[in-house]
KOLBARO-374130 format. One line per field, with one value per residue (C-alpha): residue in one letter; z, x, y negated; residue number from 1. Coordinates in steps of 0.5 Angstrom, whole numbers, plus 500, padded with zeros to 3 digits. Each point is the difference from the previous one (the first is absolute). Example, Ala and Ser with C-alpha at 12.3 -4.5 7.8 and 13.67 -1.06 7.14 Angstrom:
BEGIN
resn = a;s
zz = 516;498
xx = 525;502
yy = 509;493
resi = 1;2
END
This chain:
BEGIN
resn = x;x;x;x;x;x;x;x;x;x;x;x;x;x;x;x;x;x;x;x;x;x;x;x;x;x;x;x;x;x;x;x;x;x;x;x;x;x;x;x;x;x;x;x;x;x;x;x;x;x;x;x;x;x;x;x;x;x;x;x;x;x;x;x;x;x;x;x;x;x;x;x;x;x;x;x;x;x;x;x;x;x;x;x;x;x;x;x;x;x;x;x;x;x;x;x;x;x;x;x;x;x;x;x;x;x;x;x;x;x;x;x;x;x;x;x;x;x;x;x;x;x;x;x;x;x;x;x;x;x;x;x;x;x;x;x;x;x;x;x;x;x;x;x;x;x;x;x;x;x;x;x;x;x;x;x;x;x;x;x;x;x;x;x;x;x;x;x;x;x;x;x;x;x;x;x;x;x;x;x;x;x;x;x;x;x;x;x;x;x;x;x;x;x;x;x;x;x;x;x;x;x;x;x;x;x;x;x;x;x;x;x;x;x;x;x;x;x;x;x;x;x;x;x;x;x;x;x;x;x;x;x;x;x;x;x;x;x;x;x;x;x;x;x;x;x;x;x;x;x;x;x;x;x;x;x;x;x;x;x;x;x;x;x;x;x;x;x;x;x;x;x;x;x;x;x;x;x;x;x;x;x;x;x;x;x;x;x;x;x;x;x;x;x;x;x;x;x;x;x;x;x;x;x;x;x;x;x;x;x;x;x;x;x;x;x;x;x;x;x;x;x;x;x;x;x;x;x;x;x;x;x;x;x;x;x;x;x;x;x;x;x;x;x;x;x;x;x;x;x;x;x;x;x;x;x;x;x;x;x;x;x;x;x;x;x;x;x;x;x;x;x;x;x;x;x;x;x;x;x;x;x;x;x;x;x;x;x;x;x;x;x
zz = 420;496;495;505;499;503;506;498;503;506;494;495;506;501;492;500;505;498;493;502;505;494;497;506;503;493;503;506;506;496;495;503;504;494;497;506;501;492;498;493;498;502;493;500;506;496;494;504;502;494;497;504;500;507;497;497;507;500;492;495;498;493;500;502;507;506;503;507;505;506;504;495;499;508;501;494;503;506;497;496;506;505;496;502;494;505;496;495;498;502;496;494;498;505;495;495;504;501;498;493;502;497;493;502;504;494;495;492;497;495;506;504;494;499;507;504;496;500;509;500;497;503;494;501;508;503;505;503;500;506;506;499;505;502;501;503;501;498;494;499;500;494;495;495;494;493;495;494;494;492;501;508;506;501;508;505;506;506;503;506;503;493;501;494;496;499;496;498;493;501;505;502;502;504;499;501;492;504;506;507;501;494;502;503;504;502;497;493;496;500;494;499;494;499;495;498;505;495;504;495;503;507;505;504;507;504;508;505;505;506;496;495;496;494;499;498;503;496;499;493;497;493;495;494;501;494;501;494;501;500;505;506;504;501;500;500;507;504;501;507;501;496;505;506;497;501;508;504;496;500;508;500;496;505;505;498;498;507;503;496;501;507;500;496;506;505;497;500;507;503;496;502;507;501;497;504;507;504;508;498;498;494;500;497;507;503;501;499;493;500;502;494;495;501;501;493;498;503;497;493;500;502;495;494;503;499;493;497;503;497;492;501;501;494;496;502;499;507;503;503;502;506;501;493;503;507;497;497;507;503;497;498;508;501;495;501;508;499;495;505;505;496;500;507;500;496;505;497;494;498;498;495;494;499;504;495;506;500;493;502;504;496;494;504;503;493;502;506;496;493;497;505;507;506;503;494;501;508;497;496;505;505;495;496;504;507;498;502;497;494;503;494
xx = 157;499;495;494;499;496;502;500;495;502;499;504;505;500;501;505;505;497;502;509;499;499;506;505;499;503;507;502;505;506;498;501;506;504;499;502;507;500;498;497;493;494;499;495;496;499;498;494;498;500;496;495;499;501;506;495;496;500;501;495;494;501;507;500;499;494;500;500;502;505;495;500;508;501;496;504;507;498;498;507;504;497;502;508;502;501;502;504;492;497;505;501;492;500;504;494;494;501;508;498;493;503;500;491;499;505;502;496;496;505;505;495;498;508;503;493;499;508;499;495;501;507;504;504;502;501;505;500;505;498;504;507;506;501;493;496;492;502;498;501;507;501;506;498;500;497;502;495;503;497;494;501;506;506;500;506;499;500;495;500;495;498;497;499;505;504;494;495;500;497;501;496;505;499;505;501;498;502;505;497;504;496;494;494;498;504;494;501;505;499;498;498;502;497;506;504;506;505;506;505;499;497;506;496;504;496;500;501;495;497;495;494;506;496;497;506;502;505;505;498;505;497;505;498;492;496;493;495;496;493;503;500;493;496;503;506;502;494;502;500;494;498;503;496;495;502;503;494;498;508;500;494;502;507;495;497;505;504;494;500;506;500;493;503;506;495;497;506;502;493;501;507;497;495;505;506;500;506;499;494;495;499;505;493;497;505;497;507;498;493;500;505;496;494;503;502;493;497;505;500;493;499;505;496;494;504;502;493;498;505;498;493;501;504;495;494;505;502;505;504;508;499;497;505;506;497;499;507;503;495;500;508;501;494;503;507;499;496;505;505;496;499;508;500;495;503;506;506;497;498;507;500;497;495;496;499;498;507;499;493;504;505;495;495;506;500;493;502;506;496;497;499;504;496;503;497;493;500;501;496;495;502;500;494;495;502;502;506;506;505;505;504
yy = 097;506;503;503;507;505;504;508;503;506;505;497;500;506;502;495;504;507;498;498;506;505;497;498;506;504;498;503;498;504;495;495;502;501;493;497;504;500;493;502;495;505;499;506;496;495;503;504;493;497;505;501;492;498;495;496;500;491;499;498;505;496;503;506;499;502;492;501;497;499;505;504;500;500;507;503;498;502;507;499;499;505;508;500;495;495;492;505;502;493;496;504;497;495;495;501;497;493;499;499;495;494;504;501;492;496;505;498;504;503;502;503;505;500;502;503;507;501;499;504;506;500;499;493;500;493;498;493;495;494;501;497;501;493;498;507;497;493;502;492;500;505;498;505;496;500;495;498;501;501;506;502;499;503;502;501;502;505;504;505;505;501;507;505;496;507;503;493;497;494;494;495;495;493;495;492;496;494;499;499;495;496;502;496;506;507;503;497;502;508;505;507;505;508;501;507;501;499;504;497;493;503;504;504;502;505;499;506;499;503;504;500;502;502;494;496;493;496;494;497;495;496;497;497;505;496;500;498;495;505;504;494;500;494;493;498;497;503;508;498;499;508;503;498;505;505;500;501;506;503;498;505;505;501;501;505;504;498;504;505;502;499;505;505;500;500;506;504;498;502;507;501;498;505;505;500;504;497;502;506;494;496;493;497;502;495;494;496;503;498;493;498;503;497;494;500;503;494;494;503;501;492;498;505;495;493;503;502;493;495;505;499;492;500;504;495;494;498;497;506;498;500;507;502;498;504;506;501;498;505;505;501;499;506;503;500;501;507;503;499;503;506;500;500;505;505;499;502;503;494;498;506;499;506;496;494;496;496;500;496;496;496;500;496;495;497;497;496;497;498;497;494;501;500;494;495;504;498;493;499;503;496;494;501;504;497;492;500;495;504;503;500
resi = 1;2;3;4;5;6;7;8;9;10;11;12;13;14;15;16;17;18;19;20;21;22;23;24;25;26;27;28;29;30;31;32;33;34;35;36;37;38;39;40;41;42;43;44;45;46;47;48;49;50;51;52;53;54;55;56;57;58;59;60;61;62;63;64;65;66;67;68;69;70;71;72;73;74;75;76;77;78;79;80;81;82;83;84;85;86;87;88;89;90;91;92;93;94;95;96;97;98;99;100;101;102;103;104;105;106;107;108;109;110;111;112;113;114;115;116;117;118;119;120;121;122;123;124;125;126;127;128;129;130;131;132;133;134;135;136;137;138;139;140;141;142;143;144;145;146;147;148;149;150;151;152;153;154;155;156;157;158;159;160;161;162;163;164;165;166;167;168;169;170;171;172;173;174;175;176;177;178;179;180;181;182;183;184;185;186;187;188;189;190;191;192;193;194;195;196;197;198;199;200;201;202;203;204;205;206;207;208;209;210;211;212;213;214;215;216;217;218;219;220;221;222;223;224;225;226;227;228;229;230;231;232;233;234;235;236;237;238;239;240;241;242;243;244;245;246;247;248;249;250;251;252;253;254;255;256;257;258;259;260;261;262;263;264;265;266;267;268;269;270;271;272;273;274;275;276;277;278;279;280;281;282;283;284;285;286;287;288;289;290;291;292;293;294;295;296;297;298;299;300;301;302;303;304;305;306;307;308;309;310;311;312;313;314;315;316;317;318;319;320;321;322;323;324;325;326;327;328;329;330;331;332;333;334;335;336;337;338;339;340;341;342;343;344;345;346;347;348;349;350;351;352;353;354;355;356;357;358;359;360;361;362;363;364;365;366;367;368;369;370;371;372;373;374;375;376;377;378;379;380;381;382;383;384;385;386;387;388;389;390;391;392
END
């Protein structure tokens, strides 16, 4: 459950999206193209973003921020995702809007003034130590581990996929305070920290990866991190739970994006098709190019519905896991199947990087892989929403 809020109006929908169009749209194909074959931080987006107070969209009107809600942020992150930056472009903010929520829902009054501002204005950038190799979405099984000593820890540890780590300059970091195996619960026993990324107590080791090369992903290893006591995040032991805040909405959020990269490829396989003349005729004439395309029109559009109906649920204080988790599953698959389709419509120009749509194509394939598997979705579907016995 979460604070209820009141869903925008269709006007300030509309404001919203004409609003990120006005910024996003200043950064072109060429752009983009050139962050994903030189892998630099698009740190010139990013400080568009920021000053025009779109990184502050969910965070406390007290601190700076237009506290809105996951509504709010889903029609933004579409927008973000829609103009040709595909998850380069979502993820360079995407990680501002929910990521740092323990901050908002646990945090104290002196770190919210101490941290918020800095997020917001795009002066400090967060990067994000959870996922562990060992573990994965086993989040209980983590072994990083902070050791209470006089004034704070001491923490040693690995983390994987930790994206922006190459570029961020604090780290929020989960790690075990007691031992799973001494714990009452697998849920006890896990704390959160907002502290500097120390690089001389964090080797930080980037990963190459298929795509989203200018958003970093990364191989973190911690010896010896100390972080003062000020720096942990709630109780100690009771971090777990701080995490669940932000699941439902960061499953909206990848939807959204999914289908805005999934669009942005429909619209260029669609131009394409109505451009290109083989045999005399238009290839958008054919209907083996048609029916393909308004497939993807229908299964994004169905999926974009999903999406804005599990924000709105979370806004009004809702029950919303189902509709989240289906919302990320659908809109990845819808996203995915489509920029595909403009590939195949593009036939061997849709190899070739001048048409940007393989490009689309390896920028959306991150969102059936993360943040939770489609497998785990289908589950929790099948064990929550139609009673079916755990299967795992």
């Amino acid at each position: 459950m979460t604070e209820v809020r009141p869903l925008p109006t269709d006007d300030e929908r509309n404001a919203i999206r004409e609003g990120v169009r006005a910024v996003v749209t200043r950064f072109d194909d060429e752009y983009w193209l050139a962050r994903d074959e030189d892998g630099k931080f698009p740190h010139e987006f990013h400080r568009a973003m920021a000053e025009a107070g779109w990184l502050g969209i969910t965070m406390p009107e007290a601190y700076g921020g237009s506290g809105l809600g996951v509504t709010e942020a889903a029609i933004m992150m579409h927008e973000v995702a829609s103009h040709g930056g595909g998850m380069a472009a979502a993820s360079t903010v995407h990680i501002n809007l929910f990521g740092p929520h323990p901050i908002v829902v646990k945090g104290t009054p002196e770190q919210k003034a101490r941290w918020v501002p800095q997020l917001i204005a795009g002066r400090d950038q967060c990067c994000f130590g959870f996922t562990e190799p060992d573990a994965g979405l086993n989040t209980t099984r983590i072994k990083t581990f902070a050791e209470k000593v006089k004034g704070g820890y001491i923490v040693r540890g690995q983390k994987v996929w930790t994206s922006t780590a190459q570029v961020a300059n604090k780290i929020m970091l989960l790690t075990r305070t007691t031992k799973y195996e001494d714990c009452a619960r697998p849920t006890d026993g896990i704390t959160i920290f907002y502290t500097d990324l120390d690089r001389s107590k964090i080797d930080v080791q980037r990963i190459p990866k298929m795509a989203r090369k200018a958003v970093d992903s990364n191989a973190i290893f911690i010896d010896g991190l100390f972080i003062p006591e000020e720096d942990r995040i709630g109780e100690e032991g009771k971090g777990f739970s701080y995490i669940l805040h932000s699941l439902n909405p960061e499953r909206v959020l990848i939807a959204s994006e999914a289908i805005g990269i999934g669009q942005d490829a429909l619209r260029r396989a669609t131009r394409y098709a109505q451009e290109r003349v083989v045999f005399d005729r238009p290839i958008g004439q054919n209907q083996s190019i048609q029916h393909p395309l308004a497939e993807n029109w229908m299964y994004l559009e169905s999926a974009w519905l999903m999406a804005v109906k599990a924000a709105e649920l979370y806004d009004q204080g809702l029950p919303c896991g189902a509709e989240a988790n289906s919302a990320k599953f659908l809109g990845a698959r819808a996203g995915h199947d489509a920029a595909w389709q403009a590939v195949m419509t593009h036939g061997g120009f849709g190899y070739a990087k001048e048409y940007h749509v393989e490009r689309l194509y390896r920028e959306v394939s991150l969102t059936r892989l993360a943040p939770i598997t489609e497998q785990l979705i289908l589950s929790f579907v099948a064990e929550k929403v139609l009673g079916l016995p755990k299967s795992y």
